[in-house]
C-alpha positions in Angstrom: 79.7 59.8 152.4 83.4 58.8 151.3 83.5 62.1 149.3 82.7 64.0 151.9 84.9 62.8 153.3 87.8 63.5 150.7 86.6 67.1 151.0 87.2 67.3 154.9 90.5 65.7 154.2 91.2 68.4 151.5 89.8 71.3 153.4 92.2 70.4 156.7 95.2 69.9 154.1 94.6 73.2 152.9 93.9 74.9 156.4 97.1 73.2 157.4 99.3 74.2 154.9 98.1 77.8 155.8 99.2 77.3 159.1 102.6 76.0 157.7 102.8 78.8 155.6 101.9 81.7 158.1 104.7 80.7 160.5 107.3 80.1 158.0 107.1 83.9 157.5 108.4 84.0 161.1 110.6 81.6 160.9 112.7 83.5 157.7 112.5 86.7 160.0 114.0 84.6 162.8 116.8 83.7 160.6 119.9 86.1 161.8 120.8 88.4 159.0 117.4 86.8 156.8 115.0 90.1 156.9 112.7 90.9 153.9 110.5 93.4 153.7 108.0 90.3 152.6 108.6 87.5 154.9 105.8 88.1 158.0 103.4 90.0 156.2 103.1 88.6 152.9 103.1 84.8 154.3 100.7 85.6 157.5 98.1 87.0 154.6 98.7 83.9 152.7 98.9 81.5 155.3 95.2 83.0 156.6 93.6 83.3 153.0 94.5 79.8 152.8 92.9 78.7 156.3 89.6 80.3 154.6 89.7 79.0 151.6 90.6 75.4 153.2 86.8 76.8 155.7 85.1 77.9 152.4 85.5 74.3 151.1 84.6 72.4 153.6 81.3 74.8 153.6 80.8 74.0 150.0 81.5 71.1 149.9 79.2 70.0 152.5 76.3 71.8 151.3 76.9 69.7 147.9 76.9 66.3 149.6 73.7 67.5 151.2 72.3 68.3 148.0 73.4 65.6 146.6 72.1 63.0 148.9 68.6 64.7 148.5 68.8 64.6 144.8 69.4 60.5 145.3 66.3 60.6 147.7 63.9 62.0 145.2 65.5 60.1 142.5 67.2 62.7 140.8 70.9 63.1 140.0 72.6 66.1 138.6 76.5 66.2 138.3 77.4 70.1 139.4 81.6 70.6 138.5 80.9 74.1 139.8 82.9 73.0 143.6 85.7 71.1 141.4 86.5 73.8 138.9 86.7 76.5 141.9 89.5 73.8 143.9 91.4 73.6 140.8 90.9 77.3 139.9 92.2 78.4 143.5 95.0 76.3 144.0 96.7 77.4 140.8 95.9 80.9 141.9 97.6 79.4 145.2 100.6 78.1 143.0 101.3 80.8 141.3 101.4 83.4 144.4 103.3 80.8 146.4 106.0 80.8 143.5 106.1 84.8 143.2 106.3 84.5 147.0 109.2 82.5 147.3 110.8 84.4 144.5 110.6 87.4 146.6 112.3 85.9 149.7 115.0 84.1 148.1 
């Protein structure tokens, strides 16, 4: 149960961060004599993806710790890094477009 947990806690971090990220693009075309051609656009796309993904996760991850408790049920364990590899994989996907973002609006 704690790791499911963890994963609910990840997956709101991450749908929260989207949030943060979607209205920053506001915010820098708020800014008085701030406009890029990037700044509401590019981060509302981002900000969203990253609401799904944060969704995605918390679907995955749940239907793992459901698995997984069945698997203890029957007496069978199997160690899947399938959901962890995919986490890592995004957020460095995440990273990097982040980084060419802010590049962009600097």
């Amino acid at each position: 149960m704690r790791t499911l947990l963890a994963w609910v806690r990840t997956s709101v971090t991450i749908m929260a961060f989207g949030f943060v990220v979607a209205r920053f693009g506001l915010l820098i075309n708020a800014l008085p004599g701030r406009h890029h051609p990037f700044g509401g656009r590019l981060s509302s796309g981002l900000g969203t993806s990253l609401v799904l993904l944060g969704a995605l996760f918390l679907v995955l991850s749940t239907a793992q710790y459901l698995a997984t408790r069945r698997g203890i049920e029957e007496g069978r364990v199997v160690f899947r890094p399938g959901l962890y590899l995919m986490l890592s994989g995004a957020l460095v996907v995440v990273a990097i477009v982040l980084a060419v973002y802010l590049l962009l609006t600097s």
